[in-house]
N, C-alpha and C positions, 0 to 999 in steps of 0.2 A: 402534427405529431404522429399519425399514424404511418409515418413509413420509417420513424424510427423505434415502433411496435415490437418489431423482430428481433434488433438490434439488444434492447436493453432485456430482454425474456432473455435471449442466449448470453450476455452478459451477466445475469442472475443467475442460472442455472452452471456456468460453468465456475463462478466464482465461488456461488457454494459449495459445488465439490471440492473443489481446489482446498477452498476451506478446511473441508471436515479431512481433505488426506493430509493437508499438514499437519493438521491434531493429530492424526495418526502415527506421521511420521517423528513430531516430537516426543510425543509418551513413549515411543520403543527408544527415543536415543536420551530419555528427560535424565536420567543418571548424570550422561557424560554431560549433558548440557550444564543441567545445576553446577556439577560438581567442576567446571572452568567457567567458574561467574568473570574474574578477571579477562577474561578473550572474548566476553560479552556476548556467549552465545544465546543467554535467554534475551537479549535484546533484539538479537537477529530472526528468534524465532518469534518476538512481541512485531518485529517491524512488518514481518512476513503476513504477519494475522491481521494486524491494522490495514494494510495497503488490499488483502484480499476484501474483507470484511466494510472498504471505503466503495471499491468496487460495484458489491453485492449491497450495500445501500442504497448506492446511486441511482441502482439497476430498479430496484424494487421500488422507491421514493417516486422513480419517472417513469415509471408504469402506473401508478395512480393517474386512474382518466381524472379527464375536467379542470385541469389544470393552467392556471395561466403562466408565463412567461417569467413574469417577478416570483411566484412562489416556487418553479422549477429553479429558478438563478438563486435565489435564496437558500435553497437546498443543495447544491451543489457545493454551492460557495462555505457553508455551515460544514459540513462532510470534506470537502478539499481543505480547509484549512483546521478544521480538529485534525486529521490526520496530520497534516504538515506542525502542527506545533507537536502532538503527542510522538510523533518519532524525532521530530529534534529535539523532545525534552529527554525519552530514551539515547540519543546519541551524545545529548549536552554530559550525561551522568556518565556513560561508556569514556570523553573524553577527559573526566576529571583522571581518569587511569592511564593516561598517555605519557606519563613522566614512567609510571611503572611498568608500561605494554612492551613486550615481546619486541624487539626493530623488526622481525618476522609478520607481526599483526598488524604495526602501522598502514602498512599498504592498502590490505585489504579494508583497515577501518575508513578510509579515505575513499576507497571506491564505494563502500556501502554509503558513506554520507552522500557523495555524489549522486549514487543510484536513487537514494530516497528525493534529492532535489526534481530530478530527471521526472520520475515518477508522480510528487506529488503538487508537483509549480502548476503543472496546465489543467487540473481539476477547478484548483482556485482562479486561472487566468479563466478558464471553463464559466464561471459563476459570475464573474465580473462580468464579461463579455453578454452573456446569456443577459443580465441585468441592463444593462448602458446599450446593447446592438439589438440581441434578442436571438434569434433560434442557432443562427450561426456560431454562438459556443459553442454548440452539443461538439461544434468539430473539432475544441479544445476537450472537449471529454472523452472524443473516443481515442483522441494519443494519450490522454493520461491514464485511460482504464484499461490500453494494451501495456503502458510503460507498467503500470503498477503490477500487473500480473506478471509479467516476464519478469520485475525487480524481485516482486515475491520470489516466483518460480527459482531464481539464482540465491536467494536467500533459505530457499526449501533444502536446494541440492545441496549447500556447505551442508544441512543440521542433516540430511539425509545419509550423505557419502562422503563428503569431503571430512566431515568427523571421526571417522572409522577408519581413516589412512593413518 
């Protein structure tokens, strides 16, 4: 495990920035956010924080030394699919508004759903694998903790700038 030492520190440390600039970046737009609950921006900004904040668990869970195999996979797998049900419970609510969404919002609500799949499938394939093979998940988690940050990252920029157009 120590030559994936490096790996999950720089995963932690960027994940937590990313973190705290989102909160940044939603408290200067939280007005317009709240106030277009139906276009499901505070979902976008809940999905953004969950996907960073799965991340920056992962990160810091598997940087605890001394760890065996089943309690790493155990952990991943616990963190990949709380995220994965807690955004598609956020998205299950977002779609009860789809008789009444914008024809303009459909699209984009369809690629966020996508994005969250994309992002948060290979954390939990991650944990399985990691459990039943052993070390060779990790290489299911490190596509899921670049997917999750780029999904965040495209979910930052709507609440950031595509808001403001």
């Amino acid at each position: 495990m120590d030559e994936w030492h490096d790996f999950f520190l720089a995963t932690s440390a960027a994940a937590g920035v990313l973190t705290g600039l989102v909160f940044v970046g939603v408290s200067i737009n939280l007005e317009k956010i709240v106030s277009q609950s139906r276009s499901g921006l505070a979902g976008r900004a809940a999905e953004a924080l969950i996907l960073l904040l799965a991340v920056l668990t992962v990160s810091i869970l598997l940087l605890v030394p001394g760890q065996g195999v089943s309690l790493m996979g155990t952990e991943v797998l616990v963190v990949g699919v709380v995220s994965y049900v807690w955004i598609g419970i956020i998205q299950a609510l977002q779609l009860r508004n789809l008789p009444t969404m914008a024809p303009d919002l459909r699209g984009p609500f369809a690629l966020r759903v996508i994005l969250a799949q994309i992002a948060t499938l290979p954390a939990v394939i991650a944990g399985i694998t990691l459990l039943a093979v052993g070390l060779d998940g990790l290489y299911w988690l490190v596509a899921g903790m670049v997917l999750s940050t780029l999904a965040a990252m495209f979910e930052a920029w709507v609440l950031l700038v595509e808001i403001n157009r």
